[in-house]
C-alpha positions in Angstrom: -15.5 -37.6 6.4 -13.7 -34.0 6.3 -11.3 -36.0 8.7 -10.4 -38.8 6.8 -9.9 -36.5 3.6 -7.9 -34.2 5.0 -5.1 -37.4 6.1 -5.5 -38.4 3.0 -2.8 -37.0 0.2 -3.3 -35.4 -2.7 -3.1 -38.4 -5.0 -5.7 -40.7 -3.2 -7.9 -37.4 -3.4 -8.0 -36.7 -6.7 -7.8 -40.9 -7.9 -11.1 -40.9 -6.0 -12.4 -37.9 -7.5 -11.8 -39.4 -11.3 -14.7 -40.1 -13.3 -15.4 -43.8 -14.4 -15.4 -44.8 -17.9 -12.1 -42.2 -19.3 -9.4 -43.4 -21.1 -6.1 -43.4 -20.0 -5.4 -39.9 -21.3 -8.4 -38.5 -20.2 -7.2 -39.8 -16.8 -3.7 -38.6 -17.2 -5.2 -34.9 -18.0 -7.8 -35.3 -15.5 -5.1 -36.3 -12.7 -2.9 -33.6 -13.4 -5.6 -30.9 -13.3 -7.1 -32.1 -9.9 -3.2 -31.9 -8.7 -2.8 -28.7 -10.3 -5.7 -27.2 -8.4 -4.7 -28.6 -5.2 -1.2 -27.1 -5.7 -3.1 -23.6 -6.4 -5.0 -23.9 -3.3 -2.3 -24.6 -1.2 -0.3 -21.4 -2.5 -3.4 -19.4 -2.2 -3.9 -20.4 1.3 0.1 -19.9 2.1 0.5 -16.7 0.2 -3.2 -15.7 3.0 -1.1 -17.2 6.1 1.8 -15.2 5.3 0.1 -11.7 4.7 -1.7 -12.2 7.9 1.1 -12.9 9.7 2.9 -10.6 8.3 0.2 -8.0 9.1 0.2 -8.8 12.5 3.9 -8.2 12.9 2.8 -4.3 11.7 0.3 -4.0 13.4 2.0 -5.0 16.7 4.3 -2.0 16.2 1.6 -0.1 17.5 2.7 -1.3 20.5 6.3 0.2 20.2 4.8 3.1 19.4 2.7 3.5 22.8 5.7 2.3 24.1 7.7 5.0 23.1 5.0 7.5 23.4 4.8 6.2 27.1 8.3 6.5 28.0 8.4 10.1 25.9 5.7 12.3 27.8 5.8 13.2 31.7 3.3 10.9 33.9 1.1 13.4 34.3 -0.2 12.9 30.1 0.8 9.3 30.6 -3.3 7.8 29.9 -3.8 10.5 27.6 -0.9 9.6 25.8 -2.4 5.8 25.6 -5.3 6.8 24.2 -4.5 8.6 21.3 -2.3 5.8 20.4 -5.1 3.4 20.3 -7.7 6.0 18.8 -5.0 6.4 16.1 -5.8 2.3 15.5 -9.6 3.1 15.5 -9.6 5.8 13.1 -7.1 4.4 10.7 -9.8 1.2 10.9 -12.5 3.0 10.4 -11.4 5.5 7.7 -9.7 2.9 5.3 -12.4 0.4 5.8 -15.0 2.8 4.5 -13.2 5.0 1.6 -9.5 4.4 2.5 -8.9 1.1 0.7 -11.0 2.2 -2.6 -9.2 5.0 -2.9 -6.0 3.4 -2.6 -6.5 0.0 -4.3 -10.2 -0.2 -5.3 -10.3 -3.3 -7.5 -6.6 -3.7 -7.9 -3.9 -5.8 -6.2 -0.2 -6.5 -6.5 1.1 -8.4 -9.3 -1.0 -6.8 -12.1 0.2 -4.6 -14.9 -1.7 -1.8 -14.9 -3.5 -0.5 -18.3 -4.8 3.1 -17.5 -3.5 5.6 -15.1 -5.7 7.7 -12.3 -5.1 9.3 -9.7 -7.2 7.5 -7.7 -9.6 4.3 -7.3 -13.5 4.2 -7.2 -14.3 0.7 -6.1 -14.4 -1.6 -2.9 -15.9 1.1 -1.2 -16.6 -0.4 2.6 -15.1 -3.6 1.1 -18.1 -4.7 -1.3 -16.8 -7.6 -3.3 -13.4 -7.8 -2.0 -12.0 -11.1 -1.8 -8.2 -10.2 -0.9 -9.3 -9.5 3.2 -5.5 -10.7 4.2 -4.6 -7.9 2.3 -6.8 -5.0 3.2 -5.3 -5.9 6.6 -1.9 -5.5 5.9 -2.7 -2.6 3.8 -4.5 -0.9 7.2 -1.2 -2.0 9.5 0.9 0.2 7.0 -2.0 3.0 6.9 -2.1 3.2 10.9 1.5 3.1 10.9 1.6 6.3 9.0 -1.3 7.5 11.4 0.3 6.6 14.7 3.7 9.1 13.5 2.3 12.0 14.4 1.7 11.2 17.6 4.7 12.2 19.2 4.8 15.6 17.2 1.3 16.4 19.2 1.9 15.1 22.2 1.2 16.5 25.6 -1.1 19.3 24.3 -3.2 18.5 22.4 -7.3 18.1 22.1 -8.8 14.6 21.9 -11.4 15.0 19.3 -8.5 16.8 16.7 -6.6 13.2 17.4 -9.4 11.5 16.2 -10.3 13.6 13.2 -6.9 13.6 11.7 -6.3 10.0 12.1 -9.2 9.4 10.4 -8.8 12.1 7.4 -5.4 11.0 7.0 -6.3 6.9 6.7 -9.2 7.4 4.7 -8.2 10.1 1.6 -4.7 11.5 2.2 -2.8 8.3 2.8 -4.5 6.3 0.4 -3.9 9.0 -2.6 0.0 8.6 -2.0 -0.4 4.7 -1.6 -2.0 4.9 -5.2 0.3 7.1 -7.1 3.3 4.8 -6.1 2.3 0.9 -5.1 -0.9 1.0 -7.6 -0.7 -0.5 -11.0 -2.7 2.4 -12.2 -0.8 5.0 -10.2 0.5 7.4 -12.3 4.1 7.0 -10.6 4.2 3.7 -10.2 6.7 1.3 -11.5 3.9 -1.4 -12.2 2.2 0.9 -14.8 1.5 0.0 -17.8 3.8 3.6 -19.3 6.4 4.1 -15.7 7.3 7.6 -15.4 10.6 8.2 -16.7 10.4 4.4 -17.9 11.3 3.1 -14.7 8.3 5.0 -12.1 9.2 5.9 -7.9 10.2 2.6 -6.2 9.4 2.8 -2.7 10.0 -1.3 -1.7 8.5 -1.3 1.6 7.3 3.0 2.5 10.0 4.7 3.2 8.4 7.3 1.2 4.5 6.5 1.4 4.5 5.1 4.9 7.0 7.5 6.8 7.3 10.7 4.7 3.2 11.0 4.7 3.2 10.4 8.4 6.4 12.8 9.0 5.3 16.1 6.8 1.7 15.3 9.1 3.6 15.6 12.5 5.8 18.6 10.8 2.6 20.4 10.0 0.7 19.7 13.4 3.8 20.8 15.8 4.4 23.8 13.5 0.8 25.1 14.0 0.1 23.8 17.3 3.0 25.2 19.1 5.3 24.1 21.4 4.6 22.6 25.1 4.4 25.4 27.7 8.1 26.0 28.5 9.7 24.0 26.7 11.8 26.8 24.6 13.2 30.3 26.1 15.2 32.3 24.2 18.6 33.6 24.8 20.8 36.3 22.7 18.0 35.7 19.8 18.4 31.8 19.9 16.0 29.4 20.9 17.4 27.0 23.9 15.5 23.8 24.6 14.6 23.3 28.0 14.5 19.4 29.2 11.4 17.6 29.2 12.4 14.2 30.3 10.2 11.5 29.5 9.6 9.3 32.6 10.7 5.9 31.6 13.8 5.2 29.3 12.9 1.5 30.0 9.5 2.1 28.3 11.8 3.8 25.1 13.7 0.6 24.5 11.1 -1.3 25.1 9.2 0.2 22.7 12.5 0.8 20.1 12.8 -3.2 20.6 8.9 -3.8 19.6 9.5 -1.8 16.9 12.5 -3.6 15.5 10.8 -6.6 15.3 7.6 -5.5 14.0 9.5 -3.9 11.3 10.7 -7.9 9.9 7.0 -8.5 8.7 7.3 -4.7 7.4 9.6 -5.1 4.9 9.7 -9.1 4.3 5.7 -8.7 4.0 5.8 -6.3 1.2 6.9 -9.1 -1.3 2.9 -10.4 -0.9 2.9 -13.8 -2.5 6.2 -15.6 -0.9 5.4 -18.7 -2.8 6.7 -16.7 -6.4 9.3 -17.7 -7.9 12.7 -15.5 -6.2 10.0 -13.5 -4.1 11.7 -15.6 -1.1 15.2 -14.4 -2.2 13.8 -10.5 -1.8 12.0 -11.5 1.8 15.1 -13.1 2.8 17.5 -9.7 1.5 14.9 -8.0 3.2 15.5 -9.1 7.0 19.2 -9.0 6.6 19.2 -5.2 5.3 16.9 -4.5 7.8 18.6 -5.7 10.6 21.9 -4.2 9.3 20.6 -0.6 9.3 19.2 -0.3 12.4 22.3 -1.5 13.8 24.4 1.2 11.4 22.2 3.6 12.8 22.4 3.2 16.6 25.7 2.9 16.3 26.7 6.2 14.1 24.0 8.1 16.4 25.7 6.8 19.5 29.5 7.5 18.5 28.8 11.2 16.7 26.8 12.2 20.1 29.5 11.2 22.1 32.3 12.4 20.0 30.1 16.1 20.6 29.7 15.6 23.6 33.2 15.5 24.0 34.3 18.7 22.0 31.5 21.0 23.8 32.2 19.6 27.6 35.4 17.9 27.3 33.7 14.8 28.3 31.9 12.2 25.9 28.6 11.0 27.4 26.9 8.2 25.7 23.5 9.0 25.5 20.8 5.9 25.4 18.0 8.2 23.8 19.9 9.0 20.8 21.1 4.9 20.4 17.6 4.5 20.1 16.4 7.3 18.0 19.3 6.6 15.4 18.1 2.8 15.7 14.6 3.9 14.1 16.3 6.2 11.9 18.2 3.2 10.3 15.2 1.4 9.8 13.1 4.1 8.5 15.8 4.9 5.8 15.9 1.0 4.9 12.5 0.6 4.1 12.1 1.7 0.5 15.0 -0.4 -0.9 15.4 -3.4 1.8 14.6 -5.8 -0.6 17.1 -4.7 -3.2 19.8 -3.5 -2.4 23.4 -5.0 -0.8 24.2 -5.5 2.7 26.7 -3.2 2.5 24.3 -0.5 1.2 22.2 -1.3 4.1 24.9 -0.1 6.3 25.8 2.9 4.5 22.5 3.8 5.1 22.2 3.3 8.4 25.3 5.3 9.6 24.4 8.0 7.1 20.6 8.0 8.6 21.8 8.2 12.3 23.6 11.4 11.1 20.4 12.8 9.5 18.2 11.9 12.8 21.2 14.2 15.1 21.4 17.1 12.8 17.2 17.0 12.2 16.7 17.0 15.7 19.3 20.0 16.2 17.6 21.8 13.6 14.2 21.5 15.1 15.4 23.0 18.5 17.0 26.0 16.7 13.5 26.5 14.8 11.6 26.4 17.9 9.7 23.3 16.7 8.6 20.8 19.8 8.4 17.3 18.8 8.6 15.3 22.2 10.1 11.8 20.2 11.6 13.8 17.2 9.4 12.0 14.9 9.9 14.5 12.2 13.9 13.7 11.9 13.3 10.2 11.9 10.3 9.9 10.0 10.6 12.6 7.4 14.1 13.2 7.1 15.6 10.0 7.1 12.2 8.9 4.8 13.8 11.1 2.2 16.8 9.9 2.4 15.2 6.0 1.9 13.8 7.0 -1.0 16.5 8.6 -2.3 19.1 5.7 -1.0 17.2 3.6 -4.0 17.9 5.8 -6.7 21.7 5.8 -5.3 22.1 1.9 -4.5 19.5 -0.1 -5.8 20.9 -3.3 -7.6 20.0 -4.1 -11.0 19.9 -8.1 -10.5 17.6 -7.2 -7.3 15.6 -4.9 -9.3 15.0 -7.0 -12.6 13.3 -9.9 -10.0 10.4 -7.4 -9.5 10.6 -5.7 -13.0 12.2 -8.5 -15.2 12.4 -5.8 -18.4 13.6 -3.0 -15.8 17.1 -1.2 -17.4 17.3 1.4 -15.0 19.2 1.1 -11.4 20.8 2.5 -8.5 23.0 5.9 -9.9 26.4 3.8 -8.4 25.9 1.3 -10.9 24.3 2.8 -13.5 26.3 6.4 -13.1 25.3 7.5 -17.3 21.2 6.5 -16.2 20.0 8.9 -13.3 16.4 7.8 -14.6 15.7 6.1 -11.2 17.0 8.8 -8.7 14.7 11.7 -11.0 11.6 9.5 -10.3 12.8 9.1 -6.2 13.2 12.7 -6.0 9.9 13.6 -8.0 7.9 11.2 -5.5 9.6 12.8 -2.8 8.5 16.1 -4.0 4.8 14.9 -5.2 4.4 12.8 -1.4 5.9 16.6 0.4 3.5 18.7 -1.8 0.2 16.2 -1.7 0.5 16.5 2.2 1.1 20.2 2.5 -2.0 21.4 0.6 -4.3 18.7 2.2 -3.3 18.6 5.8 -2.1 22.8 6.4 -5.5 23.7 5.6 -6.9 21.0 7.8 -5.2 21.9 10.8 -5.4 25.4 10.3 -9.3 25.2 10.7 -8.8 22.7 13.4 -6.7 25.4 15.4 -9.1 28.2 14.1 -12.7 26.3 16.0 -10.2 25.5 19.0 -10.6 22.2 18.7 -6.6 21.6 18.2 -5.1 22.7 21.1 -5.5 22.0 25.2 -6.4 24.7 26.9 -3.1 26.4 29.1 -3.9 25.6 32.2 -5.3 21.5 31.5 -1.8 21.5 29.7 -0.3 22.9 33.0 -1.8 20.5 35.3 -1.7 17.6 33.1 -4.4 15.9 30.3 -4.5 12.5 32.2 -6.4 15.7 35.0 -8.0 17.7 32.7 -9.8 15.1 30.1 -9.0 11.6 32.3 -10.0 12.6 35.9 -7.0 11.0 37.0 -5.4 12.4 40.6 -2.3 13.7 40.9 0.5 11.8 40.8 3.5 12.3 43.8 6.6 13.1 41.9 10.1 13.9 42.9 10.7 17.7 41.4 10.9 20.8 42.8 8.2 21.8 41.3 5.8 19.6 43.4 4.6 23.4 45.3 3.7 25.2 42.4 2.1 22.2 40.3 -0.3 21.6 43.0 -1.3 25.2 43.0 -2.4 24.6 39.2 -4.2 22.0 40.5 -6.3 23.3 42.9 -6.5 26.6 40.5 -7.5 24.0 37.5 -10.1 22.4 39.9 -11.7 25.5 41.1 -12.1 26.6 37.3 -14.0 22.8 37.0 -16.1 23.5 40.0 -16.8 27.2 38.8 -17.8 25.7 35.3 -20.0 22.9 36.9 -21.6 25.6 38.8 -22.1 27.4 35.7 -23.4 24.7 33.8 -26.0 23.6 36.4 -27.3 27.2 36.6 -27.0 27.1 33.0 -29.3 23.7 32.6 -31.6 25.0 35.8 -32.1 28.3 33.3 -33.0 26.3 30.6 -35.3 24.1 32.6 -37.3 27.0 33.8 -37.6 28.4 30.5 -38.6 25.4 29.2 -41.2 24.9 31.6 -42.8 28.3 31.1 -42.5 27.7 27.6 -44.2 24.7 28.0 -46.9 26.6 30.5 -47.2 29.0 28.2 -48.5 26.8 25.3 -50.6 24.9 27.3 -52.3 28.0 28.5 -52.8 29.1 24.8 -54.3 26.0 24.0 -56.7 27.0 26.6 -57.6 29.8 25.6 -57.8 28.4 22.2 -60.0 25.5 22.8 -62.2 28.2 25.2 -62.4 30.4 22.1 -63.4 27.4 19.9 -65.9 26.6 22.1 -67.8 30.0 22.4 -67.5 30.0 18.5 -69.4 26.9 18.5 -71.8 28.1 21.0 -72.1 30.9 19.2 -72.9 29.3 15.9 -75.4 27.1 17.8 -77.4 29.6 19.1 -77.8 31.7 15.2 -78.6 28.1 13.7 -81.4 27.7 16.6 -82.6 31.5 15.6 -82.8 30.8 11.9 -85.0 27.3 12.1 -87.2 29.3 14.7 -87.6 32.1 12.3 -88.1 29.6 9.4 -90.7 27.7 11.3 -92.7 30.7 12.5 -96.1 31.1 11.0 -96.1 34.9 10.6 -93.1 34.7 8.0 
């Protein structure tokens, strides 16, 4: 029966559904509203498809991200690498299933006008009454994205259990009050409020600012109070000089780069929600183009400008493949918050602008003795500024009245006497940078204060995939082969010594335990030995008394 209906159209459906005995214009109105509610099912059901799909795009991104990771780190942190990646997934799930998505969206969704302003949401907590599910997945893709951008900032030294904890506290209460202020209707910066800020509110299309600037000041934080990886700076004449940590797979880099790039189409087209709205298929479709053209503008300026100083410092330019790639994410990290609306050409300018920003970060970071083994920090946070702030320069006003029809505020090119928009982008920026810094500095402070942040000097030595993985030693092709495999063998004599230790430690305990437990047991001898002369006792002086009461003579 289901069958038969489904190859049926619409018409026959709803002329089989009509009651008997209307009129002609009861039928008529009768018709159209069985038509009109197939129609809204159909959208419903499309506008579902394309939010999952979408989600899945993002979420596959996790992938590039391993992959970069991967190709990033020396084999001998290779698994441990892996596994933070995927327990970045876990607790993203975990934390914005349970409080992550109330905080962030409680019982609101895209599309409204909000009436109030908070800083937060109390509602869907665990996802109680929630009947949006395609979206609270897309929603999670974006809030383990965000997650999964620290991980290069901590990699290769770093404690499992601190990976887990600050995935989850960042999904489930920092992330989600960010999300809120901006992309809520009720957030108090967002441009879907009732009252905008500034009457136009922070536009942040698709995150350069919520997304990548949360999950950039997180890895800033983390590397600053972590440290760097055991020899990786020395300093000479007061300056720091980088020494080079390979990763041990550039295929695994543009691999993951590649993953990335795609992934990043369901990013930004995605964030339009509904694609059956009227001109939300123009912004998906601007979307993709802009996209593609940034990441191109920023390979190619990263390329060209490390060459070109390659040039002037050794007389030779070297094209470096690393930097193609880095200036690649760069580009689409800066894109993000105004992919939708701005021109192509903007997109460009952006890019080439963004590969600039991701050289001179990364420069920067090695003269302040920061370690960030995939300069996260320069792509993420800097060029997630400069996204936010490349919307207050060059968003359109056409683009930007097909999301706010009564906007009258635009990019500061075209609207050079209104600098209403770029004051809201760089008040976000500053709200997103301060939010962070007061949550997640305290947070990793106390993290490095138990010593449950960092890996202890010699596991980091010899390797995590070693020390927390049990994996064997890997052959590789250094110099260094000698003296690694003496950290070894002093690294497994520390684990035998601490076995050692902890089976004395556990045969101690067991003894004591079992004297403690002889112990009571002989007092409850004792005891029931002393109960039972008391009751003896008190026999005998009840026996006494009836004799004495009994006796003639008394």
């Amino acid at each position: 029966m289901l069958e038969s209906q489904q190859q049926q159209s619409t018409f026959d459906v709803c002329m089989q559904s009509l009651p008997a005995n209307l009129t002609v214009d009861e039928q008529q109105n009768e018709m159209l509203r069985c038509i009109s509610n197939s129609v809204d099912e159909t959208k419903s059901g499309v506008n579902a498809f394309y939010l999952i799909y979408a989600a899945s795009l993002v979420f596959y991104m996790q992938a590039g991200f391993a992959m970069v990771c991967a190709g990033s780190v020396r084999v001998k942190n290779l698994q441990n690498t892996m596994l933070k990646n995927l327990l970045d997934a876990c607790g993203a799930a975990l934390g914005f299933y349970t409080v992550g998505y109330a905080f962030a969206w409680g019982s609101s969704y895209p599309g409204q006008v909000g009436t109030t302003t908070t800083f937060f949401d109390l509602s869907n907590f665990f996802l109680t009454n929630l009947e949006r599910k395609a979206f609270w997945l897309f929603q999670f893709s974006f809030a383990a994205t965000s997650a999964t951008i620290v991980a290069g900032a901590l990699a290769e030294r770093s404690q499992m259990l601190a990976y887990l904890l600050y995935s989850t506290a960042l999904t489930a209460f920092v992330y989600p009050i960010v999300c809120h202020s901006i992309w809520s209707p009720t957030g108090f910066l967002s441009s879907f409020s009732a009252n905008p800020f500034l009457g136009i509110g922070v536009i942040d299309y698709a995150g350069s600012l919520v997304v990548h600037v949360t999950g950039g000041q997180t890895a800033l934080i983390a590397a600053i109070i972590l440290g760097a990886r055991k020899g990786r700076f020395r300093e000479i004449d007061g300056k720091n000089v980088a020494e080079n940590f390979p990763g041990h797979s550039i295929a695994l880099k543009t691999l993951g780069v590649l993953i990335l790039w795609f992934g990043w189409y369901g990013f930004n087209s995605g964030s339009v929600y509904y694609i059956t709205i009227s001109n939300n298929a123009i912004l998906a479709q601007n979307a993709v183009v802009n996209t593609t053209l940034a990441a191109a503008g920023g390979c190619v300026s990263a390329l060209l400008a490390k060459a070109w100083l390659s040039e002037r410092q050794i007389g030779e330019a070297t094209f470096s493949l690393t930097d193609a790639l880095w200036g690649c994410l760069s580009g689409l990290v800066s894109v993000t918050g105004g992919c939708a609306i701005i021109e192509s050409w903007a997109s460009i300018v952006i890019g080439l602008v963004s590969g600039l920003l991701y050289l001179w970060g990364a420069t920067l970071l090695v003269k302040l003795g920061i370690d960030d083994a995939v300069d996260a920090i320069p792509i993420h946070l800097l060029n997630g500024v400069w996204g936010a702030l490349s919307v207050g320069f060059f968003a359109v006003p056409d683009y930007l009245r097909l999301i706010h029809p009564e906007a009258t505020a635009a990019g500061w090119f075209y609207t050079v006497t209104d600098g209403s928009l770029l004051a809201c982008q760089c008040i976000g920026i500053l709200f997103v940078i301060g939010w962070v810094t007061v949550l997640m500095l305290p947070f990793f402070c106390l993290l490095h204060y138990l010593g449950w942040l960092r890996a202890d000097s010699l596991d980091e030595i010899v390797g995590l995939d070693i020390s927390y993985h049990g994996a064997q030693m890997l052959e590789t092709i250094t110099d260094e082969n000698s003296s690694h495999e003496q950290h070894v063998e002093e690294h497994r004599e520390r684990r035998r010594e601490q076995r050692e230790q902890r089976r004395k430690s556990n045969l101690r305990r067991r003894v004591f335990l079992l004297d403690l437990s002889n112990s009571l047991t002989r007092g409850q001898s004792r005891q029931q030995q002393l109960q039972q002369q008391q009751q003896q006792q008190f026999g005998s002086e009840n026996t006494t008394s009836e004799m004495q009461e009994t006796s003639p003579g008394v």
